[in-house]
C-alpha positions as CSV (number, residue, x, y, z in Angstrom):
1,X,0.0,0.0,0.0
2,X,1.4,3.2,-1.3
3,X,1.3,6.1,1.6
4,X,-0.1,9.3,0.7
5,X,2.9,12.3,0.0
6,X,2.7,14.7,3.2
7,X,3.0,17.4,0.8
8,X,-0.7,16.3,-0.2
9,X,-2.1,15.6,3.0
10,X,-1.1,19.2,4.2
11,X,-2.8,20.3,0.7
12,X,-6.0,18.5,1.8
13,X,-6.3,20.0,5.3
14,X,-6.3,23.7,3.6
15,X,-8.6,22.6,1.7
16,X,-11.1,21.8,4.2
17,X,-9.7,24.0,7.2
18,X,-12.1,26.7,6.3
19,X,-15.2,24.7,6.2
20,X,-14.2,22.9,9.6
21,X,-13.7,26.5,10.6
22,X,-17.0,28.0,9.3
23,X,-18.9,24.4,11.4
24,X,-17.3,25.5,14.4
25,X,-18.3,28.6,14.2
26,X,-21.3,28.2,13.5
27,X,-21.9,25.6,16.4
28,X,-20.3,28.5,18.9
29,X,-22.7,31.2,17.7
30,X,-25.4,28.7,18.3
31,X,-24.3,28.0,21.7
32,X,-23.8,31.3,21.9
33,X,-27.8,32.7,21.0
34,X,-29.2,29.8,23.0
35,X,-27.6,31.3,26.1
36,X,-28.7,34.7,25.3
37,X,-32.5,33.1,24.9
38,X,-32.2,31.4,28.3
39,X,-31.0,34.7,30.0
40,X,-33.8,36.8,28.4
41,X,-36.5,33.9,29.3
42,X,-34.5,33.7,33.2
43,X,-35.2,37.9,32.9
44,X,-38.2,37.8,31.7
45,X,-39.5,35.4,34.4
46,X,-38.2,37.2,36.9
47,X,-39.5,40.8,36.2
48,X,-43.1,39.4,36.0
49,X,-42.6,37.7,39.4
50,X,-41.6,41.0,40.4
51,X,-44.5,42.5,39.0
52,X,-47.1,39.8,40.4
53,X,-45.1,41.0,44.0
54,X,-46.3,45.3,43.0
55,X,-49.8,44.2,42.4
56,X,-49.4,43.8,38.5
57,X,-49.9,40.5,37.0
58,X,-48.5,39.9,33.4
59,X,-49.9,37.5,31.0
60,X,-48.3,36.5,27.9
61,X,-50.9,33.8,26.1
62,X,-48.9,31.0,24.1
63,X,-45.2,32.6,24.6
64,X,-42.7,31.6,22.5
65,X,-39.3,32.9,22.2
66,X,-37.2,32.6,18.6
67,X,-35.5,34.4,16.2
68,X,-31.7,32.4,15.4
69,X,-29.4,33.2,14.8
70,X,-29.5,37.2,15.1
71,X,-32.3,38.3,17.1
72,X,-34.3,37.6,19.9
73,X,-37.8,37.9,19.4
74,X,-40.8,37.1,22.7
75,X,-44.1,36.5,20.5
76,X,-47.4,36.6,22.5
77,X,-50.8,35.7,21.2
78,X,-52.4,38.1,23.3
79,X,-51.1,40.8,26.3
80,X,-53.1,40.9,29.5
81,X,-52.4,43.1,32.6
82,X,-54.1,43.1,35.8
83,X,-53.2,45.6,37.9
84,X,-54.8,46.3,42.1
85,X,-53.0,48.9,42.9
86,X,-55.8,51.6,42.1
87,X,-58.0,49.8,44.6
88,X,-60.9,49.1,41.7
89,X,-58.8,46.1,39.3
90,X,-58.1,47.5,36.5
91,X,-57.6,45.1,33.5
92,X,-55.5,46.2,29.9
93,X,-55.7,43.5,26.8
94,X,-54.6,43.7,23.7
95,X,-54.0,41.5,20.7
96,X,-50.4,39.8,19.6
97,X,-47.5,41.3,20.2
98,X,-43.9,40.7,19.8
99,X,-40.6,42.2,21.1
100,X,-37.5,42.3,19.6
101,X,-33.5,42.3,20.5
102,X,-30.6,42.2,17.8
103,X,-28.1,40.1,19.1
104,X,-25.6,42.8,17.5
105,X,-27.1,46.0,19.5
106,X,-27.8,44.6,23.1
107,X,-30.0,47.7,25.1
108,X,-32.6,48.2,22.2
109,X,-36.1,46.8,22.1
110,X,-38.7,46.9,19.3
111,X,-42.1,46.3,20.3
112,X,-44.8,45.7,17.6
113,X,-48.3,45.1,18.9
114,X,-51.9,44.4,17.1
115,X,-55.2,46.6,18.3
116,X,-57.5,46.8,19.6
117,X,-56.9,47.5,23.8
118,X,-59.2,47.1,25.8
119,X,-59.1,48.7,29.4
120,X,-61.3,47.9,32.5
121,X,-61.0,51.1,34.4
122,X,-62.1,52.2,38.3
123,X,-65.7,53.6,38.4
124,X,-67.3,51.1,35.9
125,X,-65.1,53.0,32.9
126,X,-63.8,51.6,29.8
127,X,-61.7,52.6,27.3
128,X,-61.2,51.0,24.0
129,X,-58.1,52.2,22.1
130,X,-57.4,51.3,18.0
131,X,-54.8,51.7,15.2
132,X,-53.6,50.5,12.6
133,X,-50.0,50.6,13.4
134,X,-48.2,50.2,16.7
135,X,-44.9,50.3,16.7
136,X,-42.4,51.5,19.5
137,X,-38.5,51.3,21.0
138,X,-36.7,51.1,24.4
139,X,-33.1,52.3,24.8
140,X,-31.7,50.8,27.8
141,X,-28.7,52.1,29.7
142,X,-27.2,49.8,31.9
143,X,-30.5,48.2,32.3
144,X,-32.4,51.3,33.1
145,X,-34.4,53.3,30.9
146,X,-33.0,55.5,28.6
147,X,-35.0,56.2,26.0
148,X,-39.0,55.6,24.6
149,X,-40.2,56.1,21.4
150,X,-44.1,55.4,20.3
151,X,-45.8,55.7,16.7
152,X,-49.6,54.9,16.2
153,X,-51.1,55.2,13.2
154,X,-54.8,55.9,12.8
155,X,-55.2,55.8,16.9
156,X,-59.3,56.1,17.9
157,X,-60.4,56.0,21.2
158,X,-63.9,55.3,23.0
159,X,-63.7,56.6,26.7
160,X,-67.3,55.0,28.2
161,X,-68.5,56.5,31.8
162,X,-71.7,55.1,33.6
163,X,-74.3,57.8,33.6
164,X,-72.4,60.3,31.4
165,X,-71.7,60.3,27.6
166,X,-69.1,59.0,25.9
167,X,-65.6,60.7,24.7
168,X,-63.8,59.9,21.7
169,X,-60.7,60.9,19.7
170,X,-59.2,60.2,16.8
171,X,-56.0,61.2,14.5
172,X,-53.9,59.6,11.6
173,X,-50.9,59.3,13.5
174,X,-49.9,60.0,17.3
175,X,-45.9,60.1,17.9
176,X,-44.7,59.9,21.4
177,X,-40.9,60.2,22.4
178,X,-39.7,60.4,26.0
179,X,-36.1,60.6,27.4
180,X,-33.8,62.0,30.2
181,X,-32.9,65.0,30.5
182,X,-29.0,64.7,30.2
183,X,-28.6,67.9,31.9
184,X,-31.3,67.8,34.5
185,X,-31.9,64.6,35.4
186,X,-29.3,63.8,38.2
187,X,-30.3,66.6,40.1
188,X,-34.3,66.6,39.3
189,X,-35.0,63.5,37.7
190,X,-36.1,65.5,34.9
191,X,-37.6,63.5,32.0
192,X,-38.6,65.1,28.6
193,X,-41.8,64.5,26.6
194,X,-42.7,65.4,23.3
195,X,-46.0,64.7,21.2
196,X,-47.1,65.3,17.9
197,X,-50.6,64.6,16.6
198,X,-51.4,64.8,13.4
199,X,-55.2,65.2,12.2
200,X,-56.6,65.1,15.6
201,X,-60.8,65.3,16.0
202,X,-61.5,65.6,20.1
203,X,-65.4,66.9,20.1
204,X,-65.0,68.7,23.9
205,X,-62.0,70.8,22.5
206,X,-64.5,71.1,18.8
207,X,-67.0,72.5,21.1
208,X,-65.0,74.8,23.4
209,X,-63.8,76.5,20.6
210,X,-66.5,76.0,17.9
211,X,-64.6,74.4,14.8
212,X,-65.1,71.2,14.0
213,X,-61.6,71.1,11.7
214,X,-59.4,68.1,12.4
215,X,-56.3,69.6,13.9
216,X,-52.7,69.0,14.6
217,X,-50.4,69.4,18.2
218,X,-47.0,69.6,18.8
219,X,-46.4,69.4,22.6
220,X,-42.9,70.0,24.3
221,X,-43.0,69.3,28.1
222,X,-40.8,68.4,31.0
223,X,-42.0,65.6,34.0
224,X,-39.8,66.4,37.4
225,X,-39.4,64.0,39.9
226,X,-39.7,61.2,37.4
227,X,-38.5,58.4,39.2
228,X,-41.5,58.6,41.6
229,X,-43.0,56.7,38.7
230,X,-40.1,54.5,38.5
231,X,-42.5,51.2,39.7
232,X,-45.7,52.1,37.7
233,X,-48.1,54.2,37.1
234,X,-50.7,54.1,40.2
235,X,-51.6,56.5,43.1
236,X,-48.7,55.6,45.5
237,X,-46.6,56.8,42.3
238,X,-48.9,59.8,42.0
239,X,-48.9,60.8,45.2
240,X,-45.0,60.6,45.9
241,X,-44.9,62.5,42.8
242,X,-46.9,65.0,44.5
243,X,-45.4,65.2,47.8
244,X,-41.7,65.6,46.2
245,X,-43.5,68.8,44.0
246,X,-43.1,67.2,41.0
247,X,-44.7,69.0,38.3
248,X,-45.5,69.2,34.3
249,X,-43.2,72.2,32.7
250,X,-45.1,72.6,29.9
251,X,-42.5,74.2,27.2
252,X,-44.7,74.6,24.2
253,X,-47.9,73.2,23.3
254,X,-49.3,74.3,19.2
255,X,-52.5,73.4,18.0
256,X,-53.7,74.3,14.4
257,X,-57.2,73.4,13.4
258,X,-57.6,75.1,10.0
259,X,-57.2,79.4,10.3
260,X,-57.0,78.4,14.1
261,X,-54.0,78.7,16.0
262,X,-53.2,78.2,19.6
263,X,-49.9,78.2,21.3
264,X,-49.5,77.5,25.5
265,X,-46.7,77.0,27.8
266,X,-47.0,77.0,31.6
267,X,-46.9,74.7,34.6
268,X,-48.8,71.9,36.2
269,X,-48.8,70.1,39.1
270,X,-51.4,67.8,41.5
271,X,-53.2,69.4,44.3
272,X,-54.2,68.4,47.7
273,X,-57.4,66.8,46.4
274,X,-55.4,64.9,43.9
275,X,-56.7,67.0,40.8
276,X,-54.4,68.8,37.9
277,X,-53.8,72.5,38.9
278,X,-51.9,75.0,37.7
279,X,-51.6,77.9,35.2
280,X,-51.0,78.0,31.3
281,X,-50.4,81.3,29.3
282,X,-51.9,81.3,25.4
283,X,-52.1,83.3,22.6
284,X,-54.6,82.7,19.7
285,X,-55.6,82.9,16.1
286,X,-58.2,83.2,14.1
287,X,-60.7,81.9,17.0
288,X,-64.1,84.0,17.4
289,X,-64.5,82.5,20.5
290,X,-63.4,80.3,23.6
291,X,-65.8,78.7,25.6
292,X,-68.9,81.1,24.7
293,X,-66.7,84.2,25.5
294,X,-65.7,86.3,22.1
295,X,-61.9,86.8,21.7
296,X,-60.7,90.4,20.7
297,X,-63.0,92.1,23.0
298,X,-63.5,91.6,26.6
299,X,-60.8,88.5,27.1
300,X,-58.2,90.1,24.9
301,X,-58.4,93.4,27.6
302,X,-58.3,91.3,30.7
303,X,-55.2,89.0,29.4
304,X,-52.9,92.2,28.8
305,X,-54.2,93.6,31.6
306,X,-54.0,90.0,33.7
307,X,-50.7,89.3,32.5
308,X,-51.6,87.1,29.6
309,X,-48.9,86.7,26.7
310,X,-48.5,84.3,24.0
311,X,-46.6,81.6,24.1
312,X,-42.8,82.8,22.7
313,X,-44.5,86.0,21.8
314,X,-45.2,84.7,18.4
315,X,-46.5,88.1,16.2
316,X,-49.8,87.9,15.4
317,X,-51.6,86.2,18.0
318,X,-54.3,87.7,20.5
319,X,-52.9,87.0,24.2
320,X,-55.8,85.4,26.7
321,X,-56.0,85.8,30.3
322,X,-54.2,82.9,31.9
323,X,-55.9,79.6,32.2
324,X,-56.2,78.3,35.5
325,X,-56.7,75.1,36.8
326,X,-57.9,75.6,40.2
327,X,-60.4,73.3,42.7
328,X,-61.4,71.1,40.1
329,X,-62.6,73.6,37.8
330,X,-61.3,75.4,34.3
331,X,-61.1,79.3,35.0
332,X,-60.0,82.1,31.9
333,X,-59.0,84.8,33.7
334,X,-61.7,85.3,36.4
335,X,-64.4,83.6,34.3
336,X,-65.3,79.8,34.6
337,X,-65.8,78.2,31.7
338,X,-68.6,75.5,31.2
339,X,-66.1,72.4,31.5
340,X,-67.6,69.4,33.9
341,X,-65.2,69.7,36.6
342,X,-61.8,67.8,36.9
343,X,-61.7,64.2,38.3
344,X,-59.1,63.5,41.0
345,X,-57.2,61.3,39.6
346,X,-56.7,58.5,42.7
């Protein structure tokens, strides 16, 4: 038997290094993802044990966790949340949802989920919430929060009240972003918001100022004291919110519904009897009236005599007297305006 030349073997193993190479690389990676799927099942066990321990109970129907080899994508049928921490039990649902991780940028979360929601609320209310598009992204920073970011096309929502009628709104597309403050938020656990809604129908605001235009609002706001809502949204949140004097800076707020322009900035905060208070300066455009109460005449005296100004000090707009969110009630200047008064809201 004739042996084979060494200088052929060593020809052969070049020949087939790379492939033995590629196979064990691809079994590592595999090793690899299938610990990175145990870890994100371990955490995700763990938060909604942690959850179930606040009074929140998580329920993911028919969960199933895949995605190889380069993401990591948690697939539930449907999304239930029970919460009792607002005394009545309030219960969200929605449809199937799925989050997702690249393997290749560890920290960011994509979360698509199908309509409708459905909320039981305290008080016998329900709100039913639609779209036709729901996406959003989580930025973590060393596993906190750094960064949300929400889209909804088409939103519609149905707000029902025993003994009262409905509300509904509607737009083509809500955008939601929220992030620290990298300035402010060591010292005042600042958080910024910003919203943008475009073709917005809300009937109460139609009526208040009588125009029935679908409209569109940019909002620029700050949260203080954010990390009061650090384990949920739900009184004991609220009220530590409160009792720290945590308020809503509101930067800018823009609405345009057709030759109708409003712009707003001021402050809000919670009071003693749990309701939104505060004070919010506005200038408008092309609106006859507010509330019953002609613009131009009357309110536009009383907000440069009251201190009103438009927001920025845009050119062109007519400054109202502040509005004021005192008691429960709605005031413009030193007039009420016919508003049902504000709910506490725990």
């Amino acid at each position: 038997m004739t042996d084979i030349p060494s200088e052929r073997r060593r020809g052969r193993f070049w020949l087939y290094a790379p492939f033995a190479l590629l196979v064990l690389l691809a079994l590592a990676w595999s090793g690899f993802w299938f610990v990175v799927k145990g870890r994100v099942v371990e955490g995700l066990d763990r938060v909604v044990a942690r959850e179930a321990q606040m009074g929140r109970t998580w329920t993911c129907s028919d969960r199933s966790v895949a995605g190889f080899p380069f993401r990591i994508e948690v697939r539930c049928a449907g999304l239930t949340l029970t919460s009792s921490r607002w005394g009545d039990t309030v219960k969200v649902e929605t449809g199937p949802s799925v989050a997702v991780g690249q393997i290749y940028t560890p920290g960011l979360v994509i979360l698509e989920v199908k309509g409708p929601l459905q909320a039981a609320l305290p008080e016998g209310r329900k709100l039913d919430l639609g779209w036709s598009q729901f996406e959003a992204s989580l930025a973590l920073k060393e596993r906190e929060p750094e960064r949300f970011s929400m889209v909804l096309v088409e939103p519609n929502a149905t707000l029902t009240t025993p003994g009262a009628s409905n509300e509904t709104w509607r737009a083509n597309q809500l955008d939601v972003h929220l992030r620290r403050n990298p300035a402010r938020f060591a010292t005042e656990q600042v958080a910024d918001l910003a919203l943008t809604a475009k073709g917005s129908v809300l009937p109460a605001l139609d009526a208040l100022l009588g125009t029935t235009e679908p409209g569109d609002v940019e909002m620029q706001a700050s949260l203080t004291q954010s990390l009061a809502f650090k384990a949920g949204f739900n009184p004991d949140a609220l009220e530590t919110w409160r009792t720290t004097g945590g308020q809503i800076e509101l930067t800018r707020l823009l609405m345009i519904k057709g030759a109708a322009r409003l712009e707003a900035s001021g402050r809000l905060l919670l009071d003693q009897t749990h309701r939104m208070s505060g004070q919010i300066d506005a200038g408008v455009a092309g609106i006859d009236r507010i509330g019953g109460m002609k613009v131009g005449g009357l309110a536009a005296g009383l907000g440069g005599l009251l201190g009103g100004k438009p927001s920025g000090g845009t050119p062109g707009l007519t400054p109202l007297p502040p509005v004021v969110l005192r008691e429960g009630r709605v005031y413009l200047g030193p007039f009420r305006l016919p508003l049902q008064p504000l709910a506490p809201l725990y």
